[in-house]
C-alpha positions, 0 to 999 in steps of 0.5 A: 597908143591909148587906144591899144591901151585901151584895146589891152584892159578892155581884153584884160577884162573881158578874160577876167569876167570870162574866169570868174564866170567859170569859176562860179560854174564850177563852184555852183556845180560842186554845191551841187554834188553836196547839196543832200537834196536827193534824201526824202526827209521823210526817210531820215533817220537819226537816234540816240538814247540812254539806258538808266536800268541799274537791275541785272541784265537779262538775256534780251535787248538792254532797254535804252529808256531815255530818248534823247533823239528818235527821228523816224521814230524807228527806236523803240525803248518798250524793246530795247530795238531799232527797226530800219525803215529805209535801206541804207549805210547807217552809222550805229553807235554803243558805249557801255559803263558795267558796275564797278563790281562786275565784269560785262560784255554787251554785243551789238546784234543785227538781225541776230549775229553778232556785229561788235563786242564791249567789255569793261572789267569792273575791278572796282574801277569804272570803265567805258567801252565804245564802238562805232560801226557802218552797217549795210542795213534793209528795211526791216531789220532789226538792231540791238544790243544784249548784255551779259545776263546778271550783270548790271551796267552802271546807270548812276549816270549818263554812260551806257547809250545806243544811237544810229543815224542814216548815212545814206539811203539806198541799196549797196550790195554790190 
């Protein structure tokens, strides 16, 4: 009788290390699918910068002078615009504050069309607007963001910023 015992926890044992073993495969293999080792972090980039110009806007680019991140170096706050340097998904964020006396729309433009508009109406209230999108974007586009000409934003602080991250790289036209 003990060694049927015996017998029975030693197969008891052996199906446990058999499931454990199973079980860290599978937890190694699904590491692996997350693991973002696949990105060049050459090619990463991520941005985000914040505009301090309390002037009236003009009919170019809003100049979003305070960098807070430029990994990749592909803003340039000289003119206001991101240049992709990686095809990719890219995450692309505005937030806009106009002047508490004026009301200001602000789009977001890639390579010249329109993606999103911001609007605030001012009416002697501070308002905020924001969007977030997902572009497709090839390497050299161009990104940016224009204000309604003679208005001002509100620059006292901290409110109007431009930022963009890589999701992923690639080419996803299909």
């Amino acid at each position: 009788m003990s060694y049927i015992i015996v017998f029975i926890n030693g197969f008891g044992a052996a199906l446990m290390a058999m499931y454990l073993y199973q079980n860290q495969r599978q937890t190694d293999d699904i590491s692996a699918k997350h693991d973002r080792t696949d990105i060049n972090p050459d090619e990463f980039v991520a941005f985000t910068a914040i505009s301090s110009n309390g002037n009236q806007l003009t009919n170019n680019p809003i100049k979003y002078d305070i960098i807070v991140t430029n990994v990749g170096k592909a803003y340039s706050s000289t003119t206001g615009i991101f240049h992709t340097p990686t095809t990719g998904i890219y995450s692309i964020s505005v937030s806009l504050m106009g002047h508490h006396h004026n009301a200001i729309h602000a789009n977001l433009y890639h390579n010249g069309e329109q993606v999103v508009r911001l609007y605030t109406a001012g009416n002697s209230r501070h308002e905020v607007a924001s969007q977030t999108v997902y572009l497709k974007l090839v390497k050299r586009d161009e990104v940016w963001v224009q204000g309604t000409a003679g208005m001002k934003l509100w620059a006292t602080e901290r409110y109007n910023q431009f930022s963009g991250a890589l999701v992923r790289s690639g080419d996803f036209t299909n």
